[in-house]
MDAnalysis code that builds the backbone (N, CA, C; Angstrom):
import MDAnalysis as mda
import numpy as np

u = mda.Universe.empty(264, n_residues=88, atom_resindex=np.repeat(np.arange(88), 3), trajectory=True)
u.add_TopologyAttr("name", ["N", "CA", "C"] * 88)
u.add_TopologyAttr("resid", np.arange(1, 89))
u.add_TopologyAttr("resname", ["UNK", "UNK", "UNK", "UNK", "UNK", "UNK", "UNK", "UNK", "UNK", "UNK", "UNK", "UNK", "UNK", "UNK", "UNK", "UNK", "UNK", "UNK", "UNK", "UNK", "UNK", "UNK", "UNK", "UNK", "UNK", "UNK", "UNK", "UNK", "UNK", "UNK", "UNK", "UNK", "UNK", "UNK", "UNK", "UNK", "UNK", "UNK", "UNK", "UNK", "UNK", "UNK", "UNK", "UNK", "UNK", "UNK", "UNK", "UNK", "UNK", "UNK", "UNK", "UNK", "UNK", "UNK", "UNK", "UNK", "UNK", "UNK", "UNK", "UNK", "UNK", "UNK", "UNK", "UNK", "UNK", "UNK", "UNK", "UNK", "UNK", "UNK", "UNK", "UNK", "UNK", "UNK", "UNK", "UNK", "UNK", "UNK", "UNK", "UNK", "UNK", "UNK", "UNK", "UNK", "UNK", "UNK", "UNK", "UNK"])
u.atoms.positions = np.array([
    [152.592, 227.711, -125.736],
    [153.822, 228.019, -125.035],
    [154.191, 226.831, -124.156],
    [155.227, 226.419, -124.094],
    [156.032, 225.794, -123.426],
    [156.094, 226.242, -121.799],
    [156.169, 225.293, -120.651],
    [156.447, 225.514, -119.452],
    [157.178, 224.858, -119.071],
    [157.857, 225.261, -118.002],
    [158.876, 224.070, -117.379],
    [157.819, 223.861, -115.874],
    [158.143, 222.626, -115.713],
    [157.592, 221.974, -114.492],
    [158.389, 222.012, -113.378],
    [158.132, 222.256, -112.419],
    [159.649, 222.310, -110.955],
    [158.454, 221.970, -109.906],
    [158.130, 221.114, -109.012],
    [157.141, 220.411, -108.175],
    [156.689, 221.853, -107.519],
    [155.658, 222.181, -107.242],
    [154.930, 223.203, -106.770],
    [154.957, 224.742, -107.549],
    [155.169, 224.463, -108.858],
    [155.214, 225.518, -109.989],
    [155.346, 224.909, -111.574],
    [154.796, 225.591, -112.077],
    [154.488, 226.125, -113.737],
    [155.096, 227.256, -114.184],
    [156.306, 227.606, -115.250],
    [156.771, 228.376, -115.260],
    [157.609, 228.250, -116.643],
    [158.079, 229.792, -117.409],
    [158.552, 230.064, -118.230],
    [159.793, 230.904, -118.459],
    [160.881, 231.032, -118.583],
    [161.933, 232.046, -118.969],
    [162.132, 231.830, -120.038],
    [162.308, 233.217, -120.246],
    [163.379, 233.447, -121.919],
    [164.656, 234.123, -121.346],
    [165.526, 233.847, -121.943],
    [166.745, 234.856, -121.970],
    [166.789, 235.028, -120.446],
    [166.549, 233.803, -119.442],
    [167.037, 233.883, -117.979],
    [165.641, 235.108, -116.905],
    [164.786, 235.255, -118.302],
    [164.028, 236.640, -117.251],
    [162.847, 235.512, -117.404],
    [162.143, 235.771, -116.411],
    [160.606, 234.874, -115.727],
    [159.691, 235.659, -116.110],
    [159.292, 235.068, -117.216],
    [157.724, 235.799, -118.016],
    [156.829, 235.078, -117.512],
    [156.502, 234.400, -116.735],
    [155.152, 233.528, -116.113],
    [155.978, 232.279, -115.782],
    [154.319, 232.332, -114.211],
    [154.786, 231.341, -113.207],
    [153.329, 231.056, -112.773],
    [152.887, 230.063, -112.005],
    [151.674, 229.425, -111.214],
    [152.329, 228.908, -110.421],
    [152.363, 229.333, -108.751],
    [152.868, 228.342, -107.642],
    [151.493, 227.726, -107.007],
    [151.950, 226.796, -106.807],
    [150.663, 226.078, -106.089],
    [151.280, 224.909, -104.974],
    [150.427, 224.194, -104.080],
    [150.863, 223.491, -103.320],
    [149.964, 222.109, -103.058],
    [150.598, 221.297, -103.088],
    [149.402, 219.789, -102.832],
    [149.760, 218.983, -101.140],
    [148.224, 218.961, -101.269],
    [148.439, 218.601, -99.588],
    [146.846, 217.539, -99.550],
    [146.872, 216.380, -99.471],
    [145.843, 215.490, -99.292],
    [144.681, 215.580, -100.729],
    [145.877, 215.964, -101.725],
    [145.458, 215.342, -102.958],
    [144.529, 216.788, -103.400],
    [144.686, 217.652, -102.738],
    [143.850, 218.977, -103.695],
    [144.957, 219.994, -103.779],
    [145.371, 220.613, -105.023],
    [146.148, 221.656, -105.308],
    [145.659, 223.016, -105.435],
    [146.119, 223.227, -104.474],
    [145.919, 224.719, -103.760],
    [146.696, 226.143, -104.951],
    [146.245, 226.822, -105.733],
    [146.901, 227.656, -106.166],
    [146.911, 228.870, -105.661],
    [148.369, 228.951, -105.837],
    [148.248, 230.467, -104.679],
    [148.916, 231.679, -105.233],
    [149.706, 231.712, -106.855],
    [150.121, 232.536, -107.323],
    [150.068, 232.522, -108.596],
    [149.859, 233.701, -109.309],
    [149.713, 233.424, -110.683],
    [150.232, 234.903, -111.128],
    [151.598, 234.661, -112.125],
    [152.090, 235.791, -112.379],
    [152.289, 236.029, -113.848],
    [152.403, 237.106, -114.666],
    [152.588, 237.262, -116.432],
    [153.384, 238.624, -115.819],
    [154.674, 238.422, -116.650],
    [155.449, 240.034, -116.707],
    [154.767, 240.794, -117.785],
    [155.060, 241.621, -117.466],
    [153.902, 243.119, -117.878],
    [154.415, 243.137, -119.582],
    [155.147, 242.821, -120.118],
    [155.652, 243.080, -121.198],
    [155.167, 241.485, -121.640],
    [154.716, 240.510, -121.314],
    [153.590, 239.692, -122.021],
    [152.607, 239.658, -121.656],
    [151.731, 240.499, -120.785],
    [150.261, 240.629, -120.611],
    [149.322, 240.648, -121.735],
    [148.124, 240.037, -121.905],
    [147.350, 240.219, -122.705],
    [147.339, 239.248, -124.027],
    [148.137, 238.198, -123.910],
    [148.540, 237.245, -124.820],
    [147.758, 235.895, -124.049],
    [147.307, 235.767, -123.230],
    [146.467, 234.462, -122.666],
    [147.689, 233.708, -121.880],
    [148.492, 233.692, -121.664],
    [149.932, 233.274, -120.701],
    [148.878, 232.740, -119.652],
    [148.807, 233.446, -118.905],
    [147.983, 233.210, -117.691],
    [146.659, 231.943, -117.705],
    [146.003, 231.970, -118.587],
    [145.103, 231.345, -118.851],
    [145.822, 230.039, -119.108],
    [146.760, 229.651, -120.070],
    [147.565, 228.935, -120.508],
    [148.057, 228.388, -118.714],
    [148.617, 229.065, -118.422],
    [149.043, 228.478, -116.679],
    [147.893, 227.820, -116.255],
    [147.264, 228.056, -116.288],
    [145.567, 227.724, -115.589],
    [145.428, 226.007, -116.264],
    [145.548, 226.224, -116.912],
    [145.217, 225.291, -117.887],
    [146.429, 224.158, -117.940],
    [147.661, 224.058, -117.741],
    [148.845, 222.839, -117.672],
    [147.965, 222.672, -115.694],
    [147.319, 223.760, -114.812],
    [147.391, 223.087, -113.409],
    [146.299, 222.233, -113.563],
    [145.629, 222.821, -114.231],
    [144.248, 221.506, -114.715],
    [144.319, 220.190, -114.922],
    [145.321, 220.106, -116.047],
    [145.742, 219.220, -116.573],
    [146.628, 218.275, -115.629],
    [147.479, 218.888, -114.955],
    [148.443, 218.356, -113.593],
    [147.217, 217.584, -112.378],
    [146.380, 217.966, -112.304],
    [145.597, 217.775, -111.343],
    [144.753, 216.695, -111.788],
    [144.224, 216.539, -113.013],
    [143.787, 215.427, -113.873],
    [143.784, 214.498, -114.410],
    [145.574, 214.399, -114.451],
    [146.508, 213.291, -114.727],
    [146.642, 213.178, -113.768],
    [146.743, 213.433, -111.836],
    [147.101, 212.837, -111.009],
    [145.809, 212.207, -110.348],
    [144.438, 212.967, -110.762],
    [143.247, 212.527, -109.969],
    [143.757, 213.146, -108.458],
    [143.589, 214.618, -108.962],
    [143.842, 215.834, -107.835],
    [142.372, 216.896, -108.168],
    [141.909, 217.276, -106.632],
    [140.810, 218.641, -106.753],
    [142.057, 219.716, -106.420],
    [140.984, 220.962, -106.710],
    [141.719, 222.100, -107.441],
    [140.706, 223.135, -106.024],
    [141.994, 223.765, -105.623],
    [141.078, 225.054, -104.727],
    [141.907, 226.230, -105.367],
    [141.168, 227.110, -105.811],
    [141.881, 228.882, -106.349],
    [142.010, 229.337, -105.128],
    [143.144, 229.856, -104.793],
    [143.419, 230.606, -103.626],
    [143.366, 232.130, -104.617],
    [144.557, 231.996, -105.186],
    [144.980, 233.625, -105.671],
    [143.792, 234.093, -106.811],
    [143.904, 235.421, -106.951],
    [142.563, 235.947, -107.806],
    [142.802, 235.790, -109.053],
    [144.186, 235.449, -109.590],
    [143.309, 235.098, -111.243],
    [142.662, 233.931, -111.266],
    [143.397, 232.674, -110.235],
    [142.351, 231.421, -110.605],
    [141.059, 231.327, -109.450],
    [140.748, 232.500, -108.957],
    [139.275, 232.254, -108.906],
    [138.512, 232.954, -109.909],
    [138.610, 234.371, -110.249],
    [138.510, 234.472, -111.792],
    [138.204, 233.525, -112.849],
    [139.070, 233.029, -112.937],
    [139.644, 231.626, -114.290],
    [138.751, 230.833, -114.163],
    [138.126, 230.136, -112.468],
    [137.212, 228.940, -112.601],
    [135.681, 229.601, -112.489],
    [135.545, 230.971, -111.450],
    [134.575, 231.321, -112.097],
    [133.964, 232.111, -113.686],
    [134.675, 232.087, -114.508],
    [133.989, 232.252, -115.967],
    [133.810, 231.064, -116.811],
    [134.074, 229.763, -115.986],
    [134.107, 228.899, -116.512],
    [133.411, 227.619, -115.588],
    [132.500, 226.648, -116.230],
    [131.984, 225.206, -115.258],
    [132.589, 224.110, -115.901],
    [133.548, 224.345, -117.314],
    [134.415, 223.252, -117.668],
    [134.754, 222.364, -116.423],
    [135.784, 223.094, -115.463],
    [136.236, 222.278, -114.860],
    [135.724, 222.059, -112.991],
    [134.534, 222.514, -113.265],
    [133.655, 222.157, -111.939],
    [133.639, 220.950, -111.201],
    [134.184, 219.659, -111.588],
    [133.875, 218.777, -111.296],
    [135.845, 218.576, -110.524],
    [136.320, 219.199, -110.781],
    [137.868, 219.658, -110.143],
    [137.897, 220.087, -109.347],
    [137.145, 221.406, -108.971],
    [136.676, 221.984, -107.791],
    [136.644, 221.137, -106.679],
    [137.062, 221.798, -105.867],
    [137.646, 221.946, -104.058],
    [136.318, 222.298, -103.419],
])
């Protein structure tokens, strides 16, 4: 899936409605995520995970650490030590 980028978000519409978003915030080079949303009518398709995954990538291409504020991405980094070395 495709996202659009807007500086402190990751995000998707179809047809003008917001099926997923990741807000996050950078402040002395670590990106803070603090929201992570999937509308209920695409739950269960990996969306979310997919979000997780472009902030990774954002943070990796800038040579940025990563702190999970909101509970899917502490979730997200704890089932995973892929990206431990990102970690805040």
């Amino acid at each position: 899936m495709d996202f659009t980028y807007e500086p402190g978000t990751f995000y998707k519409e179809i047809d003008n409605q917001l099926v997923a978003e990741v807000t996050f915030t950078v402040d002395d080079g670590i990106v803070s995520i603090n929201h992570t949303l999937v509308n209920d009518a695409y739950r269960g398709q990996g969306i979310a995970k997919q979000l997780m995954l472009k902030v990774v990538q954002y943070a990796q291409d800038n040579h940025f650490k990563i702190l999970p504020v909101c509970s899917y991405a502490i979730k997200f980094f704890e089932h995973t030590d892929k990206y431990n070395d990102l970690l805040k």
